[in-house]
C-alpha beads as a LAMMPS data file, in Angstrom:
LAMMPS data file: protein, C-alpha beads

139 atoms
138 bonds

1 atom types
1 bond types

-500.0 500.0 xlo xhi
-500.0 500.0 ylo yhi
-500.0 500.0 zlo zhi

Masses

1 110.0

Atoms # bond

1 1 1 -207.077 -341.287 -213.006
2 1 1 -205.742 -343.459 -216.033
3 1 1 -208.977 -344.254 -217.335
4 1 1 -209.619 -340.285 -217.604
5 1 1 -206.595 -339.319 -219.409
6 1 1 -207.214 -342.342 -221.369
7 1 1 -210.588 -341.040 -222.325
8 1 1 -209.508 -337.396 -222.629
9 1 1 -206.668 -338.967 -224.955
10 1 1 -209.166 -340.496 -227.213
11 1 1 -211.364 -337.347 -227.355
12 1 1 -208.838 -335.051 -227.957
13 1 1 -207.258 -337.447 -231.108
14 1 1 -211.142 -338.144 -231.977
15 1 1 -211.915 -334.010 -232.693
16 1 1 -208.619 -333.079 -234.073
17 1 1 -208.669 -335.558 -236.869
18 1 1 -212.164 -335.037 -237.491
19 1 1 -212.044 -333.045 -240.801
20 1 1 -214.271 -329.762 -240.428
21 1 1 -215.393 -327.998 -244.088
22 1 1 -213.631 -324.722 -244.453
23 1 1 -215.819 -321.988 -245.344
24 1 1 -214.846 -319.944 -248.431
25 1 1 -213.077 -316.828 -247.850
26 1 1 -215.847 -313.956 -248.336
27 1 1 -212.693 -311.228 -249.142
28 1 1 -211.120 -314.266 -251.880
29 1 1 -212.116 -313.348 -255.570
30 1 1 -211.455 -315.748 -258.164
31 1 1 -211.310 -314.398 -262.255
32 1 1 -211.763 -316.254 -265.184
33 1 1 -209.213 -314.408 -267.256
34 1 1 -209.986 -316.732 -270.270
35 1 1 -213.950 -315.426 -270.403
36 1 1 -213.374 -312.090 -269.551
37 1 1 -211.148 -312.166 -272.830
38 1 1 -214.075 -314.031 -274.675
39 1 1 -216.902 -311.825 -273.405
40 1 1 -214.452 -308.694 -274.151
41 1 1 -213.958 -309.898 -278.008
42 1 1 -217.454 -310.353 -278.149
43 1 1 -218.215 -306.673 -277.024
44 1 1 -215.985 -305.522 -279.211
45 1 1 -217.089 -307.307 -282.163
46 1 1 -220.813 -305.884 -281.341
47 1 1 -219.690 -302.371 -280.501
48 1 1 -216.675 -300.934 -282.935
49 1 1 -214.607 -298.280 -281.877
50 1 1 -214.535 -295.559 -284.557
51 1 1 -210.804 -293.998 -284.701
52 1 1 -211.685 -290.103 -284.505
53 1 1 -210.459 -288.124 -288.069
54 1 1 -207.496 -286.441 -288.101
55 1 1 -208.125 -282.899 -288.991
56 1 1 -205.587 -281.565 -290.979
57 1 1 -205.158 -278.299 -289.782
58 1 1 -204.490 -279.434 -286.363
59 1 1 -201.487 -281.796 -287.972
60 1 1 -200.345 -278.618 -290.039
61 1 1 -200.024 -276.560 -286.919
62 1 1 -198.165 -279.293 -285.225
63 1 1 -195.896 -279.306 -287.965
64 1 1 -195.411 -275.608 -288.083
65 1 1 -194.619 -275.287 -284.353
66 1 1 -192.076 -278.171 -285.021
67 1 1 -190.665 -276.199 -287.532
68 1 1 -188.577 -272.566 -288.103
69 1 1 -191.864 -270.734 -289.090
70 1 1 -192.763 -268.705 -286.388
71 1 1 -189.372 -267.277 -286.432
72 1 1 -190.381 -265.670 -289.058
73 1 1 -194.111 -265.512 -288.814
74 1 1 -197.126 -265.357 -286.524
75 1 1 -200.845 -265.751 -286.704
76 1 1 -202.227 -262.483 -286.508
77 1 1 -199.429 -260.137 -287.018
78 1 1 -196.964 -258.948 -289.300
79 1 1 -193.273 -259.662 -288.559
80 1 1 -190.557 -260.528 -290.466
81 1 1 -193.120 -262.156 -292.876
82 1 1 -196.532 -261.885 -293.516
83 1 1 -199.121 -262.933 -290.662
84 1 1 -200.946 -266.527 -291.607
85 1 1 -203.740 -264.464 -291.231
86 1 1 -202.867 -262.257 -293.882
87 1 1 -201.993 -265.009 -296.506
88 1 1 -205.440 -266.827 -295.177
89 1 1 -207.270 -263.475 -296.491
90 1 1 -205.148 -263.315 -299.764
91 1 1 -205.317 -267.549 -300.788
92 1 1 -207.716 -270.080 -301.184
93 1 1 -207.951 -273.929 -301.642
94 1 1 -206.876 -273.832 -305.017
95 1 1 -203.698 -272.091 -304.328
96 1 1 -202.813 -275.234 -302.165
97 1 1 -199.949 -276.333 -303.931
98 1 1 -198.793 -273.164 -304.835
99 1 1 -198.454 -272.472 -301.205
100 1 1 -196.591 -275.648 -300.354
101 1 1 -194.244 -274.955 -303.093
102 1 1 -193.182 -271.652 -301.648
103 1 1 -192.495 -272.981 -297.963
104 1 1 -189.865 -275.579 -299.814
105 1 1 -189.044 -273.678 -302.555
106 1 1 -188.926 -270.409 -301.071
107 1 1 -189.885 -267.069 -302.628
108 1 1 -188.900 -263.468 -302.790
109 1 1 -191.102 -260.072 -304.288
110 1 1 -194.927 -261.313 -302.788
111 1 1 -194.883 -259.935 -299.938
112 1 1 -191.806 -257.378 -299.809
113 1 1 -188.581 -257.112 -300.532
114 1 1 -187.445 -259.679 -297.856
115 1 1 -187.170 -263.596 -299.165
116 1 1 -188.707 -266.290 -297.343
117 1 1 -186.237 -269.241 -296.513
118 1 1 -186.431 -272.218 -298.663
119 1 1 -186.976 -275.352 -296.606
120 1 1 -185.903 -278.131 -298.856
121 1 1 -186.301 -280.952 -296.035
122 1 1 -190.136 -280.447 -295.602
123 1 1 -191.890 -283.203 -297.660
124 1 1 -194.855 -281.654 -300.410
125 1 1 -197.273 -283.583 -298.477
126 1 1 -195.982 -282.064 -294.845
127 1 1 -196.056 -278.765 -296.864
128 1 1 -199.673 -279.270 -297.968
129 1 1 -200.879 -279.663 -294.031
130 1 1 -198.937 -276.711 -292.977
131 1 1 -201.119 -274.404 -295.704
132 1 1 -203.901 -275.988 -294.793
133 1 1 -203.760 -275.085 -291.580
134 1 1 -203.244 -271.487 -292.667
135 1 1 -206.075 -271.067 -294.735
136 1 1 -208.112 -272.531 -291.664
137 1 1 -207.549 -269.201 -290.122
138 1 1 -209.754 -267.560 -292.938
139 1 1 -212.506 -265.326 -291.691

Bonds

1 1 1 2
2 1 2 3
3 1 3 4
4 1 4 5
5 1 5 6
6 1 6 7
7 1 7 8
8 1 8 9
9 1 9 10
10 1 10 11
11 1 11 12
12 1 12 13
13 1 13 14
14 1 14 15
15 1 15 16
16 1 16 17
17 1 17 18
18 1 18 19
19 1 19 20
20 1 20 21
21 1 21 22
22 1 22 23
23 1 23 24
24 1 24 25
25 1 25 26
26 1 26 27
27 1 27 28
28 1 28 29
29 1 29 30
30 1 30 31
31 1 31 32
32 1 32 33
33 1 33 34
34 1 34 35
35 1 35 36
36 1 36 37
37 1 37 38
38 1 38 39
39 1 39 40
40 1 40 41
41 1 41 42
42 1 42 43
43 1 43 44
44 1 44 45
45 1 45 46
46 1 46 47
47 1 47 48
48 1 48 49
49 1 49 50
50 1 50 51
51 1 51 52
52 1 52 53
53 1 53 54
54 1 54 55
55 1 55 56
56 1 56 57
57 1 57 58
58 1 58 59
59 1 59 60
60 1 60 61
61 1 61 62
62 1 62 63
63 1 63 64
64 1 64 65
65 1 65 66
66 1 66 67
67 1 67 68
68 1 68 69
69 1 69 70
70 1 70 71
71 1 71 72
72 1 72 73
73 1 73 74
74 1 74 75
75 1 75 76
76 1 76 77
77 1 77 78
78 1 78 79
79 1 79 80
80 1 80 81
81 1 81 82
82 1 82 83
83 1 83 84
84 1 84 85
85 1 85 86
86 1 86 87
87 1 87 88
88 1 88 89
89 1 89 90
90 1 90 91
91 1 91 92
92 1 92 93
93 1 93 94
94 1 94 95
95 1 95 96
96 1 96 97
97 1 97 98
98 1 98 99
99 1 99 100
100 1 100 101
101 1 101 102
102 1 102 103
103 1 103 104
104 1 104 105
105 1 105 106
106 1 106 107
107 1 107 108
108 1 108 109
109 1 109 110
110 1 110 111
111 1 111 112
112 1 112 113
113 1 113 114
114 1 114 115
115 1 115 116
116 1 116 117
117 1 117 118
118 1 118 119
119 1 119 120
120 1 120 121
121 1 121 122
122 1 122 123
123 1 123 124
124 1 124 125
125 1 125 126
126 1 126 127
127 1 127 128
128 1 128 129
129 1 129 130
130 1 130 131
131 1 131 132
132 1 132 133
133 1 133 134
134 1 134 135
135 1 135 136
136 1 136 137
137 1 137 138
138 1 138 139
């Protein structure tokens, strides 16, 4: 009975230090952060991404709903103010500036008796978009 629990000793410590290869883990996913970067900069440097333009009437209307404006007016119909669509019929590109000076400046007599509001804190440039977005609405 010794010699068999000897033997089944022997067995038992001969297969468990017996070193068995582990088989890779089929669900385990291992990324090379490092090329993806590479291959990425390469892509990129082969295939540009062209920033889309900026129209400027959409930037003049964002302006205009930041601002007092439609208070006053609106785009199809008389209110206080003329309509946008109104002063889109009347104006054209060349009057531009003209335009941006009377949102800052303010004016009275063009379009009635009632003054429009100056708006000193509106940049010429801001001003500019604003009309431009107006005269969009031409017909």
């Amino acid at each position: 009975m010794k010699k068999i629990i000897l033997i089944a000793s022997v067995l038992f410590a001969t297969f468990s230090c017996s070193s068995k290869e582990e088989e890779p883990d089929p669900f385990e996913t291992v990324v090379d952060y490092d090329q993806m970067a590479k291959e990425y900069e390469e892509f990129r440097s082969e295939n540009p991404v062209e920033k889309p333009k900026e129209d400027p009437a959409v930037r003049g209307l964002a302006l205009i709903e930041s601002s007092d404006c439609l208070s006053c007016h609106t785009t199809a119909t008389k209110m206080i103010g003329p309509s946008y669509q109104e002063v889109a019929d009347r104006y054209t590109d060349a009057d531009i500036d003209y335009l941006a000076d009377k949102i800052i400046d303010g004016g009275k007599g063009v379009w009635g008796d009632i003054p429009m509001t100056a708006h000193p804190g509106v940049n010429k440039e801001n001003a500019r978009q604003m009309v431009k977005y107006i005269l969009s609405l031409k017909k």
